[in-house]
C-alpha positions, 0 to 999 in steps of 0.5 A, spaced: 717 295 123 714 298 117 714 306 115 708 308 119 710 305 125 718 308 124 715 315 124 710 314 129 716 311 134 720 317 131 715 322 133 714 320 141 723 320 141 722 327 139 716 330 144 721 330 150 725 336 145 719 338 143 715 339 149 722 342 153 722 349 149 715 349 146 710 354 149 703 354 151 698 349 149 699 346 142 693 342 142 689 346 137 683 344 132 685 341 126 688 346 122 685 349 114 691 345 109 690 342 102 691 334 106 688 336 113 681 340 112 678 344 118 679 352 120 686 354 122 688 357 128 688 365 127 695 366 131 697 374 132 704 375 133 706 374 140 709 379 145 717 379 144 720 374 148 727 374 151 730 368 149 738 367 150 743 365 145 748 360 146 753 365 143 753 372 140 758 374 135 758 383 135 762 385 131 764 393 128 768 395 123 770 402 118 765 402 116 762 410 116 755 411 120 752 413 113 751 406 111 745 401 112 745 395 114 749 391 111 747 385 107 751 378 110 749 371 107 753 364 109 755 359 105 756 354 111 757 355 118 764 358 117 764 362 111 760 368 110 760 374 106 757 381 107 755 387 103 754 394 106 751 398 099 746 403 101 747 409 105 740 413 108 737 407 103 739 411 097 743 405 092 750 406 092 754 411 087 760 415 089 758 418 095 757 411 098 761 406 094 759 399 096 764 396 101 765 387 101 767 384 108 768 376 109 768 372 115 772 364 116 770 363 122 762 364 123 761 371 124 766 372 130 771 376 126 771 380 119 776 382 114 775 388 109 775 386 102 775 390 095 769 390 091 770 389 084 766 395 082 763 399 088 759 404 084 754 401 080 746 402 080 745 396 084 748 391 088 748 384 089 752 378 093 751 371 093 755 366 097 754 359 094 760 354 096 766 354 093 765 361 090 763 369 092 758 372 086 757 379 086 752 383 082 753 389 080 749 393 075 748 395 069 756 393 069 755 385 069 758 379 074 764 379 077 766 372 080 771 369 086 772 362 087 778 364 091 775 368 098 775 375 095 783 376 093 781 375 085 774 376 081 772 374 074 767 379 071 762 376 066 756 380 063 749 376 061 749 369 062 749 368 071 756 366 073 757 358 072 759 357 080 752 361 081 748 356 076 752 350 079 749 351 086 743 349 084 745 342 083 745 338 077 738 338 075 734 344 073 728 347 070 730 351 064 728 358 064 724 360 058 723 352 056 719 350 062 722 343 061 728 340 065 736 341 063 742 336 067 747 341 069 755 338 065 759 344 069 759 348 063 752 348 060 745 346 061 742 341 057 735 339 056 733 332 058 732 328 051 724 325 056 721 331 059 717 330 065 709 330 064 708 336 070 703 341 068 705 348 071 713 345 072 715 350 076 721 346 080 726 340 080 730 337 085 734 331 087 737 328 092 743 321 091 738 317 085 732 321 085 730 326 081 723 330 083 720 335 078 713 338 080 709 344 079 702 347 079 696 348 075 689 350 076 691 350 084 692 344 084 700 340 084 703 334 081 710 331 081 714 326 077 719 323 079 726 319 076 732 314 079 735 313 071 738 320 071 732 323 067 731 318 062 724 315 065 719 319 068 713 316 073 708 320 075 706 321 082 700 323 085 700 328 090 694 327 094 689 334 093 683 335 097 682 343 097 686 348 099 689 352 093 696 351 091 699 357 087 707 354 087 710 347 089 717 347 091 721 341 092 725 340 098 730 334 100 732 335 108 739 334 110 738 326 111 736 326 103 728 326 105 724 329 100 718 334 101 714 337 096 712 345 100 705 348 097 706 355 098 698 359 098 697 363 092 698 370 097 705 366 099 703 367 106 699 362 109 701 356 112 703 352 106 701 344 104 706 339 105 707 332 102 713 327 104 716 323 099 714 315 100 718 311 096 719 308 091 713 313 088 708 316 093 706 322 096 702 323 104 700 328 106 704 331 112 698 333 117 700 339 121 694 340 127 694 346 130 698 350 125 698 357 125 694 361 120 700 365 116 707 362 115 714 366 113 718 360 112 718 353 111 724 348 111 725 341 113 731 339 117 731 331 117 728 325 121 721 328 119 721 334 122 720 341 118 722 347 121 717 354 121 717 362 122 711 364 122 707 371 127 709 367 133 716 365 131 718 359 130 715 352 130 715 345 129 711 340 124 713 334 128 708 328 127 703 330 124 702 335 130 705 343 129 709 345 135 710 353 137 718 353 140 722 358 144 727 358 138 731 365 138 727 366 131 722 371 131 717 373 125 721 377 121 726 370 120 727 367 114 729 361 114 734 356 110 738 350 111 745 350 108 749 345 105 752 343 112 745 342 114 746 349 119 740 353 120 741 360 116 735 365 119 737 372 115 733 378 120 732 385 118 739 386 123 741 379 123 743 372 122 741 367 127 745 360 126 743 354 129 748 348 127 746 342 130 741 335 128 735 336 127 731 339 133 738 340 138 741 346 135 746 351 138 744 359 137 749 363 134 747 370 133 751 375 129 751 382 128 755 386 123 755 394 124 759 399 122 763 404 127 
């Protein structure tokens, strides 16, 4: 069974899901994209729609009511840590100290936690596995690799934990060239990849893709010796411009490249890495015009926010679905393959495989 064969098979297991919680008619005119031209379908944002969660974990703490919403990231489907840091949108000071929680267990209870420096000009949280790091400025890092007991406070450079966990290779900043992560520093690659407008690597097992844009239009290269060797690719182009590329590797370690448009709202080109050193375009008929968020999820499949909520792109087909998602969710998929989809209020966990995902919404407020 060759390639093109798989992922049509794949496709017609997946439409039985796909129709189950779709809605409306999904056969649509060909949309505008860099691989697939033709008018897109304007799509205004949907009415609001009440769909269920398979859980909803609400929580309240001492936290007085003086505070906004609380900034809350994941790291994984268990590990969690929120930041309450402005009071009446005013940034924190004496009179609204930032204030630290931490969860173990998926939202469902919160434990407060001292925050190293709570008055600062500004704050920072950010949850990477295996490390909390906050930022508090103009004061420097501060740094926990023990679930908030102990931190470490640094100055300058980013924390090693925080550049750690944008894997093992790198675009340098400042050199645009590419650098391989030792645990301590990021050393240049003695070859350098030949990418105009590099702007993103990525890497999954032994393969390495760096890519970028330039003039509207994108190029990748790609590397299986650790960097040593580079071969260009071409990344099929027929109009459409593309003002930044990034590189994503779903779950199953499938690889894409994401054209976001230069406004950064309309629905981006997508290519799917064929090995062992080509791009296809991946086809998305009857997209929406704008989309919030694009991330693939695995066996072909790339999850959407956009105005009419969540969607699907799916053998070459864009398919609206009543995922509890609405247009103001960005979506990522962590390292455990959860879906994180951060709302003004929210974050919305989906764990699961690919299209079959349990809800969970969590909610954090103060008293």
């Amino acid at each position: 069974m060759n390639r093109r064969t798989t992922r049509s098979v794949t496709a017609l297991l997946l439409l039985p899901a796909l129709a189950a919680c779709s809605i409306g008619d999904v056969r649509r005119p060909p949309p505008n994209r860099a691989s697939a031209s033709h008018r897109p379908v304007v799509t205004a944002p949907a009415p609001p729609r009440v769909v269920g969660f398979d859980e909803v974990r609400h929580v309240r703490v001492a936290v007085p009511q003086r505070y906004d919403q609380p900034f809350v990231e994941f790291a994984d489907a268990q590990h969690g840590y929120a930041l309450f840091a402005a009071c009446a949108g005013q940034p924190p000071g004496r009179g609204c100290p930032a204030l630290l929680y931490v969860t173990v267990d998926g939202g469902r209870s919160w434990r407060a936690l001292r925050h190293p420096r709570p008055a600062a000009q500004d704050q920072q949280l950010y949850a990477v596995p295996g490390a909390l790091v906050l930022l508090a400025e103009p004061y420097g890092w501060y740094t926990s690799i023990d679930g908030g007991a102990t931190f470490a406070h640094t100055t300058g450079a980013e924390p090693l934990p925080l550049v750690a966990a944008r894997g093992d290779y790198q675009v340098i900043e400042g050199l645009g060239g590419v650098g391989e992560w030792d645990g301590r520093h990021l050393r240049p690659l003695a070859v350098q990849p030949s990418v105009p407008g590099l702007n993103t690597v990525g890497h999954y097992g032994d393969l390495i893709v760096a890519a970028g844009a330039a003039a509207g239009r994108p190029y990748a290269a790609v590397s299986r010796d650790q960097g040593r060797h580079w071969l260009s690719t071409t990344v099929p182009f027929s109009g459409g411009e593309v003002g930044l590329l990034r590189v994503a590797f779903a779950p199953d370690g499938a690889g894409w490249l994401i054209g976001e448009r230069p406004d950064r709202t309309g629905f981006p080109a997508l290519w799917r890495f064929v090995r062992p050193r080509s791009w296809e375009p991946e086809r998305a008929v009857g997209h929406p015009a704008q989309a919030r968020s694009v991330a693939p999820i695995g066996v072909g499949l790339l999850a959407v926010t956009g105005p009419d909520g969540a969607g699907m792109v799916a053998g070459g087909r864009y398919y609206h679905l009543d995922w509890p998602l609405t247009a103001e969710h960005y979506l990522t998929v962590l390292t455990d393959g959860t879906i994180a989809a951060r709302g003004p209020d929210d974050v919305i966990l989906g764990t699961g495989w690919t299209a079959n995902r349990r809800w969970i919404k969590v909610i954090l407020d103060g008293d």
